[in-house]
mmCIF file of the N, C-alpha and C atoms, coordinates in Angstrom:
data_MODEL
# 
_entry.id   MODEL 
# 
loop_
_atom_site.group_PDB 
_atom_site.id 
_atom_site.type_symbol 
_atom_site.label_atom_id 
_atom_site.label_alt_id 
_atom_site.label_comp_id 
_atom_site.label_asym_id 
_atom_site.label_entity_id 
_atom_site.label_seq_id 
_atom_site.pdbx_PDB_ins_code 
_atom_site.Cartn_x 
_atom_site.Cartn_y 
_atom_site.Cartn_z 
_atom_site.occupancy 
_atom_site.B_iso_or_equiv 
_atom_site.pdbx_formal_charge 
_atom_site.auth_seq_id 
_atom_site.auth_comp_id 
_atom_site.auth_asym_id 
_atom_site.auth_atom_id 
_atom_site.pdbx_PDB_model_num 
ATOM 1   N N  . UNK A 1 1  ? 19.631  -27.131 2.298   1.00 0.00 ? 1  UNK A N  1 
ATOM 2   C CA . UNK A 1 1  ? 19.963  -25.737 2.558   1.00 0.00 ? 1  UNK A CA 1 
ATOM 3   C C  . UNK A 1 1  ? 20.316  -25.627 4.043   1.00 0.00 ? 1  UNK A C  1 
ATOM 4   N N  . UNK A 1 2  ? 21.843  -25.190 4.663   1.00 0.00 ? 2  UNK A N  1 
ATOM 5   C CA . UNK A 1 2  ? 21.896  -24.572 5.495   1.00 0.00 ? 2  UNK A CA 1 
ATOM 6   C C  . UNK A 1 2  ? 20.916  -24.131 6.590   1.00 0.00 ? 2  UNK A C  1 
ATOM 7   N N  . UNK A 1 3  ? 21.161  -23.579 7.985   1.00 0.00 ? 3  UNK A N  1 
ATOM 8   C CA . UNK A 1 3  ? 20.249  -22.501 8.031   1.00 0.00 ? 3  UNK A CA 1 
ATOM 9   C C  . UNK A 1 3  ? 20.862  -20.896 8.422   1.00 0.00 ? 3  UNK A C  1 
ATOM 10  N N  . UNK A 1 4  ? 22.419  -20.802 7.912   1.00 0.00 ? 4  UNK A N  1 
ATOM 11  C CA . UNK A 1 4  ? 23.052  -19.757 7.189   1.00 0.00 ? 4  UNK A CA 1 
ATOM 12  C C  . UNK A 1 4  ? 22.713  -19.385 5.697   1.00 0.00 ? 4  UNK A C  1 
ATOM 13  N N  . UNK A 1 5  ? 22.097  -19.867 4.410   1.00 0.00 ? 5  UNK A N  1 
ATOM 14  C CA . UNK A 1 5  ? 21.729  -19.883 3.886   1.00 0.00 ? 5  UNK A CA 1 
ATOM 15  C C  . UNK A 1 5  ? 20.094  -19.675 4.158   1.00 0.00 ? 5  UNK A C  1 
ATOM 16  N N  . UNK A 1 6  ? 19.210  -20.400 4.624   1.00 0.00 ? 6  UNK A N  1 
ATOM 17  C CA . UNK A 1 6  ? 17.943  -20.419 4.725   1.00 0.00 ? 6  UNK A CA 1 
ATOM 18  C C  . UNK A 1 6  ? 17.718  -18.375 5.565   1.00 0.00 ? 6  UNK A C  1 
ATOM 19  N N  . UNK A 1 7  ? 18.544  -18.389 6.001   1.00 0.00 ? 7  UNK A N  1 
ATOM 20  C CA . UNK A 1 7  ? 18.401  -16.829 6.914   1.00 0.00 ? 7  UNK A CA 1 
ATOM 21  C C  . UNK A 1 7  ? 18.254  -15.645 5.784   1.00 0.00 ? 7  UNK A C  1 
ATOM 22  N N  . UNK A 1 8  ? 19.927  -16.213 5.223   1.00 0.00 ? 8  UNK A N  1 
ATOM 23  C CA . UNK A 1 8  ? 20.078  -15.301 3.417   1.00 0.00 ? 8  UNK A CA 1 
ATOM 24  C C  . UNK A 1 8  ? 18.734  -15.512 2.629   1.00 0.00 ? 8  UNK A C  1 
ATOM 25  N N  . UNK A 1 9  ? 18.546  -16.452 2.693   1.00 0.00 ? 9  UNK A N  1 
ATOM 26  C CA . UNK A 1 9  ? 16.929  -16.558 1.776   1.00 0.00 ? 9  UNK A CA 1 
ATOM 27  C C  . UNK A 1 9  ? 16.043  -16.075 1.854   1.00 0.00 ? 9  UNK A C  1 
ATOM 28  N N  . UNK A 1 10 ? 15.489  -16.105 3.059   1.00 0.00 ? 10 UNK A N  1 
ATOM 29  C CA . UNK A 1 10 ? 14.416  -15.564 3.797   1.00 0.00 ? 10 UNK A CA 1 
ATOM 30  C C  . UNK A 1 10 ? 14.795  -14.267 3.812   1.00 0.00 ? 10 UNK A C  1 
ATOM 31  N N  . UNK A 1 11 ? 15.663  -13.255 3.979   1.00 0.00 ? 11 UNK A N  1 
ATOM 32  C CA . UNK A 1 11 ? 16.113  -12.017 3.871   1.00 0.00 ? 11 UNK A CA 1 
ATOM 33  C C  . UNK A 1 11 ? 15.618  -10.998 1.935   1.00 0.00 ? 11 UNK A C  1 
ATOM 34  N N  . UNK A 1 12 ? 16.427  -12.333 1.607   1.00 0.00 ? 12 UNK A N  1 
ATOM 35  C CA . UNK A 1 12 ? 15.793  -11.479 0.225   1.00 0.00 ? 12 UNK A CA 1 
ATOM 36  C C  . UNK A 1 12 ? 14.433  -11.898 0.190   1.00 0.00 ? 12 UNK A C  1 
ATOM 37  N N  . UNK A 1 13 ? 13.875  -12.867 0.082   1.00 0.00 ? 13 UNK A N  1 
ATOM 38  C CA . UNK A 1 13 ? 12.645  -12.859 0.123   1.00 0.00 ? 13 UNK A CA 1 
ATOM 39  C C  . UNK A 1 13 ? 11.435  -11.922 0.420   1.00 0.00 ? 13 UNK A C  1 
ATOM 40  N N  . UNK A 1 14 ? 12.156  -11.465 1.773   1.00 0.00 ? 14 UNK A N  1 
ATOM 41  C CA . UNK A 1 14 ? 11.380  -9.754  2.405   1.00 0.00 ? 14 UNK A CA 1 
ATOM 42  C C  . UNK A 1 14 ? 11.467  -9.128  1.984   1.00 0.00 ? 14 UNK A C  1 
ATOM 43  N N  . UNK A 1 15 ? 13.176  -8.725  1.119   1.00 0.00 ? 15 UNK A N  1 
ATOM 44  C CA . UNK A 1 15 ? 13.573  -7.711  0.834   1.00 0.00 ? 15 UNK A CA 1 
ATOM 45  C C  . UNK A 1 15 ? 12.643  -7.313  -0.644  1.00 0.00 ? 15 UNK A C  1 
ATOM 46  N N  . UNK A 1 16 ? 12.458  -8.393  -1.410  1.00 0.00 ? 16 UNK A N  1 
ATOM 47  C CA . UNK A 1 16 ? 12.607  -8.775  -2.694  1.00 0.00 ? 16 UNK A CA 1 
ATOM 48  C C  . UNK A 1 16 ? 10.419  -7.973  -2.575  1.00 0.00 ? 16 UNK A C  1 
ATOM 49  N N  . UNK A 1 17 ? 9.843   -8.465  -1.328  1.00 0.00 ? 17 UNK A N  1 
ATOM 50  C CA . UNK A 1 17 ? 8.572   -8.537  -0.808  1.00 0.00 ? 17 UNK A CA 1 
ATOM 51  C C  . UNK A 1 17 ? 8.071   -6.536  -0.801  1.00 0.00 ? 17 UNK A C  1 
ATOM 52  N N  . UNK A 1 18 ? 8.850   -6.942  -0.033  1.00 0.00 ? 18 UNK A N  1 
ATOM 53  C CA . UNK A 1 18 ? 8.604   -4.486  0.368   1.00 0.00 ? 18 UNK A CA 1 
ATOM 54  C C  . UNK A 1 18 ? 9.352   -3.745  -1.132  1.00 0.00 ? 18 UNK A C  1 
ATOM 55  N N  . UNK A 1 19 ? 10.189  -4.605  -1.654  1.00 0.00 ? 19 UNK A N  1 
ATOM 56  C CA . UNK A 1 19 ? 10.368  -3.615  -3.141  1.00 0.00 ? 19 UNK A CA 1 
ATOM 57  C C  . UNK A 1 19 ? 9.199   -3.778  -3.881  1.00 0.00 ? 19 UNK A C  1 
ATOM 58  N N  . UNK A 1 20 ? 8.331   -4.742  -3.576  1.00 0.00 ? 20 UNK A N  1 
ATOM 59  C CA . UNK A 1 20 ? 7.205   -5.100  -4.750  1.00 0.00 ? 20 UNK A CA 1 
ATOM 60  C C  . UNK A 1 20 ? 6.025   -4.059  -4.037  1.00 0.00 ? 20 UNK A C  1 
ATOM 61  N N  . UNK A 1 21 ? 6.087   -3.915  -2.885  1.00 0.00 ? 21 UNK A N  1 
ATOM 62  C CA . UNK A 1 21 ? 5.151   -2.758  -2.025  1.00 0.00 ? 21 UNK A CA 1 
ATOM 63  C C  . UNK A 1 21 ? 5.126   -1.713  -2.074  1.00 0.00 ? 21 UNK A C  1 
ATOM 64  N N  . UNK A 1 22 ? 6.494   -1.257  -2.849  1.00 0.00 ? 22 UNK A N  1 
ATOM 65  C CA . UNK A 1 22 ? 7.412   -0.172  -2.880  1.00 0.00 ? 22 UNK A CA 1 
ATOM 66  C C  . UNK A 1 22 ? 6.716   0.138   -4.375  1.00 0.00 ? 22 UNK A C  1 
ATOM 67  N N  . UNK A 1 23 ? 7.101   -0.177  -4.943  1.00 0.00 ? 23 UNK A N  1 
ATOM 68  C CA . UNK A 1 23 ? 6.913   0.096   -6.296  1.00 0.00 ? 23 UNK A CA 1 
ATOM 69  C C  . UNK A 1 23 ? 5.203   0.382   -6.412  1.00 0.00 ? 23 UNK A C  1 
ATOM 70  N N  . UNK A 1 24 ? 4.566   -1.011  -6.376  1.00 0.00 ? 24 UNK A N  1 
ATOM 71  C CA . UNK A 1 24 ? 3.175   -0.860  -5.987  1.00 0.00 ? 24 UNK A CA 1 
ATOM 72  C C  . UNK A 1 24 ? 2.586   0.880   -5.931  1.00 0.00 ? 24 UNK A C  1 
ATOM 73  N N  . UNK A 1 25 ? 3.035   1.011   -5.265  1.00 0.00 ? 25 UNK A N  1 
ATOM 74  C CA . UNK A 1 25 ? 2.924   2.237   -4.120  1.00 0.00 ? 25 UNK A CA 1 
ATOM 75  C C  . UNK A 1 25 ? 3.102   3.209   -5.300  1.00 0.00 ? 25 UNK A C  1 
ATOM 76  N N  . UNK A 1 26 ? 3.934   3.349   -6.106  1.00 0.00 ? 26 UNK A N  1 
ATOM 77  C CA . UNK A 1 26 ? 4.560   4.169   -6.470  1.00 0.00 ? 26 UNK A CA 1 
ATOM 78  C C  . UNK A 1 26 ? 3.763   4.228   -7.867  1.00 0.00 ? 26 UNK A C  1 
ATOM 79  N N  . UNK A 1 27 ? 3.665   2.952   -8.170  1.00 0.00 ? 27 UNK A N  1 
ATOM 80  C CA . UNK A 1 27 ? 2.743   3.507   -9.330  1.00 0.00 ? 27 UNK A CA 1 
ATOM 81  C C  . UNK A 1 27 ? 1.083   3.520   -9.475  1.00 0.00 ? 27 UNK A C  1 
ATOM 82  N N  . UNK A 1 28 ? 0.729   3.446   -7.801  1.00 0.00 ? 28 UNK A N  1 
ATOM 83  C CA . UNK A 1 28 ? -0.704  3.934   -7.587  1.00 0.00 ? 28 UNK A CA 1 
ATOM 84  C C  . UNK A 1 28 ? -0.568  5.356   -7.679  1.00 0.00 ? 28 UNK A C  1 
ATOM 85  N N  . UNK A 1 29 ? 0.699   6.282   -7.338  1.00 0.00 ? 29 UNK A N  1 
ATOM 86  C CA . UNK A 1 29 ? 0.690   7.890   -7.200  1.00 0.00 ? 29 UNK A CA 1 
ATOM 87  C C  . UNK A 1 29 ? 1.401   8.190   -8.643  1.00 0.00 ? 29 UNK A C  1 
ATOM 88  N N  . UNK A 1 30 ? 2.037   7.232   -9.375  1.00 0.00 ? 30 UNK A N  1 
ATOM 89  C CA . UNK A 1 30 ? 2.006   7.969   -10.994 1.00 0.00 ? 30 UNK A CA 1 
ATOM 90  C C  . UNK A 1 30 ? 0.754   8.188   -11.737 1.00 0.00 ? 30 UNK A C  1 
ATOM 91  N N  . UNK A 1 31 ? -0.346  7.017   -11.081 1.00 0.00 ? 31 UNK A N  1 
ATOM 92  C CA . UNK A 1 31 ? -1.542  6.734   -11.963 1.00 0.00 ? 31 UNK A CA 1 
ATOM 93  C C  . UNK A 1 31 ? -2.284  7.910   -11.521 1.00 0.00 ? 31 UNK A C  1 
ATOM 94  N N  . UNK A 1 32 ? -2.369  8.025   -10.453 1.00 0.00 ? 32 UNK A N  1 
ATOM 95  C CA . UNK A 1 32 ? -3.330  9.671   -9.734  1.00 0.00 ? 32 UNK A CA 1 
ATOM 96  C C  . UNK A 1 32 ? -2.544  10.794  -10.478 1.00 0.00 ? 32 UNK A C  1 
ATOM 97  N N  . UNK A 1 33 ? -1.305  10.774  -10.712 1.00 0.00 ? 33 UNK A N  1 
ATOM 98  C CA . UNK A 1 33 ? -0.355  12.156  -10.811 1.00 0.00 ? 33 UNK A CA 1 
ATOM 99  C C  . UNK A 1 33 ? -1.340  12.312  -12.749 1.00 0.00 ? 33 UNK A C  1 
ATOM 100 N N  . UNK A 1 34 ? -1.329  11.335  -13.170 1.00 0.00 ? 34 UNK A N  1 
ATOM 101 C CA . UNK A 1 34 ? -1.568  10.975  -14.672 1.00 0.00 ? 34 UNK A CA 1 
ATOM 102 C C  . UNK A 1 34 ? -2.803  11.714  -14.832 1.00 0.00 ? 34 UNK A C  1 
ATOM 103 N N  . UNK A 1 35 ? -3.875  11.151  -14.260 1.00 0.00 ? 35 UNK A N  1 
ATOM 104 C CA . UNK A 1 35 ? -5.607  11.160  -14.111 1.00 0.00 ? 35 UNK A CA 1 
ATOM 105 C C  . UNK A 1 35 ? -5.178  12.687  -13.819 1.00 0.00 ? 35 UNK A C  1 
ATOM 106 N N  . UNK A 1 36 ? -4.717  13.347  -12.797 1.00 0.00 ? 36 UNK A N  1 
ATOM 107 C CA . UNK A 1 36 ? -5.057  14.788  -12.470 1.00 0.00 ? 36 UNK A CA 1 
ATOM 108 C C  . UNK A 1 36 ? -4.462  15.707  -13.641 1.00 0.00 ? 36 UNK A C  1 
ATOM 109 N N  . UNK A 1 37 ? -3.401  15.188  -14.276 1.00 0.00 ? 37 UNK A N  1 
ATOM 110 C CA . UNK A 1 37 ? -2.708  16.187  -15.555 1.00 0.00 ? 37 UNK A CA 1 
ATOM 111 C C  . UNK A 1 37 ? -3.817  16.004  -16.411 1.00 0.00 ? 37 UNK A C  1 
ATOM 112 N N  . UNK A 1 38 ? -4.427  14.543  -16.206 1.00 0.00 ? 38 UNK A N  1 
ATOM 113 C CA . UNK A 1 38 ? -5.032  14.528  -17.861 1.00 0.00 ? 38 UNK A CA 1 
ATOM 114 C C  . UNK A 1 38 ? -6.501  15.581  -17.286 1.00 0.00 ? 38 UNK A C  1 
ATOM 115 N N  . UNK A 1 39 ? -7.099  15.779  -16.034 1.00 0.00 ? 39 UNK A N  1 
ATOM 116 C CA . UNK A 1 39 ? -7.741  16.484  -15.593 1.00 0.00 ? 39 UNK A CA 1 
ATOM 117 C C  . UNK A 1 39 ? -7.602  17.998  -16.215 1.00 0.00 ? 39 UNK A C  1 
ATOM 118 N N  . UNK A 1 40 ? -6.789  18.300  -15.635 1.00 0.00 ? 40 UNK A N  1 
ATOM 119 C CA . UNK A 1 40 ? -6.165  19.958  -15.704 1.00 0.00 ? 40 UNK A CA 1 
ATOM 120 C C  . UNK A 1 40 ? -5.458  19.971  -17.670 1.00 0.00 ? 40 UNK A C  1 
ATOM 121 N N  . UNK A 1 41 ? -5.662  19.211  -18.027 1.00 0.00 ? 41 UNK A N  1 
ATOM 122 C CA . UNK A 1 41 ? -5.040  19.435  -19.524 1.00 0.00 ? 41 UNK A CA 1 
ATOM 123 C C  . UNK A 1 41 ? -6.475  19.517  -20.298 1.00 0.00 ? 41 UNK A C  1 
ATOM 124 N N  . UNK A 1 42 ? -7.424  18.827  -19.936 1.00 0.00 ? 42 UNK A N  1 
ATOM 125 C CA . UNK A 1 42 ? -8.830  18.923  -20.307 1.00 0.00 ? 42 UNK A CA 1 
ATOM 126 C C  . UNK A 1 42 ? -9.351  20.146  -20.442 1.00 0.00 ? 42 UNK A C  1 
ATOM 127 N N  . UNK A 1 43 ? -9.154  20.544  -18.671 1.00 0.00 ? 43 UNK A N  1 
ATOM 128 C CA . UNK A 1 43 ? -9.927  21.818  -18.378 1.00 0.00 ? 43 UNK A CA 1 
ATOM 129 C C  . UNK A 1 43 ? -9.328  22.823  -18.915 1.00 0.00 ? 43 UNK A C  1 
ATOM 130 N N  . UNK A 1 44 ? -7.728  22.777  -19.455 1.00 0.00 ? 44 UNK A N  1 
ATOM 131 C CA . UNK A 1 44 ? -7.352  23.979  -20.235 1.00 0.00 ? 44 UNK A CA 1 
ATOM 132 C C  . UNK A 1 44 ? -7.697  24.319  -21.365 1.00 0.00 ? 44 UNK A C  1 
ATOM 133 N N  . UNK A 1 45 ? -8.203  22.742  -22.127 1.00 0.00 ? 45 UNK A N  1 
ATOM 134 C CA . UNK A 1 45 ? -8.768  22.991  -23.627 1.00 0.00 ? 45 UNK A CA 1 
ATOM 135 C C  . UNK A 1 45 ? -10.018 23.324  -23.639 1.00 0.00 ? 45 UNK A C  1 
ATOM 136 N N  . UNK A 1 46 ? -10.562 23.757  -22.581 1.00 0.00 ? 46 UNK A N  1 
ATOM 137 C CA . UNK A 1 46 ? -12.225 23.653  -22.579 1.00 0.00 ? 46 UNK A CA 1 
ATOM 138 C C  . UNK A 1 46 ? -12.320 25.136  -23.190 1.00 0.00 ? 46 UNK A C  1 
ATOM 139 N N  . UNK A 1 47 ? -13.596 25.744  -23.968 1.00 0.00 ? 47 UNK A N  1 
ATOM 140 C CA . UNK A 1 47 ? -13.288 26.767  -24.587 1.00 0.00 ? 47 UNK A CA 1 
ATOM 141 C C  . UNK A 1 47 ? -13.604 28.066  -23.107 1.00 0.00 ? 47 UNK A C  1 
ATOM 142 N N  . UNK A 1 48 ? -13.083 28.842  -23.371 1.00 0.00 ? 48 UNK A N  1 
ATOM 143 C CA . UNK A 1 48 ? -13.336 29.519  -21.627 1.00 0.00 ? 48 UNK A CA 1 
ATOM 144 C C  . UNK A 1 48 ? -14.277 30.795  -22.280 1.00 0.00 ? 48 UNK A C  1 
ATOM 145 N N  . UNK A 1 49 ? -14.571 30.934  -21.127 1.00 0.00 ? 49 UNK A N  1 
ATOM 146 C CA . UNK A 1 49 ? -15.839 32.249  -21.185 1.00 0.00 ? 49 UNK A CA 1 
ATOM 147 C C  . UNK A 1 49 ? -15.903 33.199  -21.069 1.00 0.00 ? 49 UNK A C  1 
ATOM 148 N N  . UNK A 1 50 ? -15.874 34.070  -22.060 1.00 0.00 ? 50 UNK A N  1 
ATOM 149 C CA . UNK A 1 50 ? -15.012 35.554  -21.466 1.00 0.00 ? 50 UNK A CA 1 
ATOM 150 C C  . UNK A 1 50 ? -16.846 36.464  -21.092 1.00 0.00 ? 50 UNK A C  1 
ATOM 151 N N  . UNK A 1 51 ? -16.554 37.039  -20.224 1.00 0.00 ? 51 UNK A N  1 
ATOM 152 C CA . UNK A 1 51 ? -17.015 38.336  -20.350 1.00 0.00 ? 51 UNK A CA 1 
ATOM 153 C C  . UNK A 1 51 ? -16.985 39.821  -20.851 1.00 0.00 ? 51 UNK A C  1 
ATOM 154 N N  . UNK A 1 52 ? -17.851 39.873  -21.449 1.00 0.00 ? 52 UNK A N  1 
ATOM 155 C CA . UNK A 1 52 ? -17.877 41.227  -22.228 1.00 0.00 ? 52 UNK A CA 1 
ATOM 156 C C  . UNK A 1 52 ? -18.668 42.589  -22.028 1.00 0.00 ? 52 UNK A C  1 
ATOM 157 N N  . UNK A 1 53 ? -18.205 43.746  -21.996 1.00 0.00 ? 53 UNK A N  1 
ATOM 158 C CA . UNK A 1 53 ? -18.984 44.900  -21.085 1.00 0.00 ? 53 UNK A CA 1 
ATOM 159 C C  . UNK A 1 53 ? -19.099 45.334  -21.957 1.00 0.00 ? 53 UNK A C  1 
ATOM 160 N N  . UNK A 1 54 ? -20.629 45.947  -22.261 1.00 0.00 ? 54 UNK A N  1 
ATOM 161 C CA . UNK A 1 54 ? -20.903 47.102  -23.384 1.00 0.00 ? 54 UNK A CA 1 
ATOM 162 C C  . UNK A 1 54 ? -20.576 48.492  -22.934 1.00 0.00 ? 54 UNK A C  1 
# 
């Protein structure tokens, strides 16, 4: 290998490196976005409590 080639290599390599960080990333905040809907979808089915005035 070159080291015009070895430069190209090493380039995607990084590149190829921070998309995997990238993503990572991204589906640590789908998994929170998930957990909090399934949160708030819970608490909507919960039976709610009304108050009543005689």
């Amino acid at each position: 290998m070159n080291d015009q080639n070895r430069v190209s290599y090493d380039s995607l390599v990084t590149k190829v490196h921070q998309q995997e960080e990238t993503i990572t990333q991204l589906l640590v905040i789908i998994a929170a976005t998930n957990r909090k809907l399934s949160d708030l979808i819970e608490a909507q089915n919960q039976p709610k409590h009304s108050l009543t005035h005689s």
